[in-house]
Wavefront OBJ file of the C-alpha trace (Angstrom):
o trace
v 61.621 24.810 5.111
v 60.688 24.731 1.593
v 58.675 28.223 1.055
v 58.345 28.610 -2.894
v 54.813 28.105 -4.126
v 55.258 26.119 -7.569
v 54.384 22.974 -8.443
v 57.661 22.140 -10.178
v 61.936 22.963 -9.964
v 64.443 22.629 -11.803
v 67.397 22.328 -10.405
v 71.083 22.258 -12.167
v 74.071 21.287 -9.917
v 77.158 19.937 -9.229
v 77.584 15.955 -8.822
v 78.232 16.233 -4.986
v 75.742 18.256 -4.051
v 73.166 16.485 -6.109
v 74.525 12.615 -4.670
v 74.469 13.958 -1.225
v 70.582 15.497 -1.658
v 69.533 11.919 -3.627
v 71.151 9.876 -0.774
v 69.602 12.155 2.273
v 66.609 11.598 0.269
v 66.707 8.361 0.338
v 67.673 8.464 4.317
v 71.573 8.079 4.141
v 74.059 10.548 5.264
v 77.059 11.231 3.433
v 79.858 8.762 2.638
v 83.777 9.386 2.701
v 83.627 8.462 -1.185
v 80.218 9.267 -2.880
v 78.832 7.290 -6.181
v 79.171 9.211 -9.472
v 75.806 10.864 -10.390
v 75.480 10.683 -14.373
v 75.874 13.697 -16.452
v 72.650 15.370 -17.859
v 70.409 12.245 -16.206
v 66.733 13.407 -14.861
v 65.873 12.632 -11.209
v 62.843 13.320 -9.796
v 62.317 14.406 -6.620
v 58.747 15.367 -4.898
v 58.637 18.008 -1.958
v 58.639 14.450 0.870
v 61.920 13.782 -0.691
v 63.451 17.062 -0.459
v 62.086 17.821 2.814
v 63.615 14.599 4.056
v 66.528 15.185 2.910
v 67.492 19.115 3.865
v 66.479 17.647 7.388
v 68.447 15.262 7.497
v 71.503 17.172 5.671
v 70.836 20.011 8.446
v 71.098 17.718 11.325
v 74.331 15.790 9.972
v 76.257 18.742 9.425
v 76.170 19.695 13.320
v 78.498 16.625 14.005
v 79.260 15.685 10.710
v 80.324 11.756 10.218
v 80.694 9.679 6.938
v 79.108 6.271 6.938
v 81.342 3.379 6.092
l 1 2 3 4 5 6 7 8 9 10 11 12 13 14 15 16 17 18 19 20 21 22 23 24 25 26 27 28 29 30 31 32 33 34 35 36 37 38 39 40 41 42 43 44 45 46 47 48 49 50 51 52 53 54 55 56 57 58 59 60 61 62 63 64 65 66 67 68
């Protein structure tokens, strides 16, 4: 899944993206009406984290469904 060999990313995005991949991360699929993600504000994510949460992004796009 992940294939790059450094120890460190940076990684510059927009809100949604980045409050969908820190919720997956943190086991939760997407909601109908996501929390704001604050401007210029540092998370950190190790490789666990990101792995979870392409997985679980992957698998909740085939029959998408917000959670309440």
């Amino acid at each position: 899944m992940l294939t790059r060999d450094e120890d460190k990313a940076l990684l510059v995005g927009h809100a949604l993206m980045l409050r969908y991949t820190l919720d997956a991360a943190e086991g939760q699929v997407p909601a109908a009406r996501m929390a704001p993600v604050a401007h210029a504000h540092p998370h950190r994510l190790v490789r666990a984290d990101v792995e979870r949460a392409a997985a679980l992004l992957e698998s909740w796009s085939l029959a998408p469904a917000f959670r309440v």
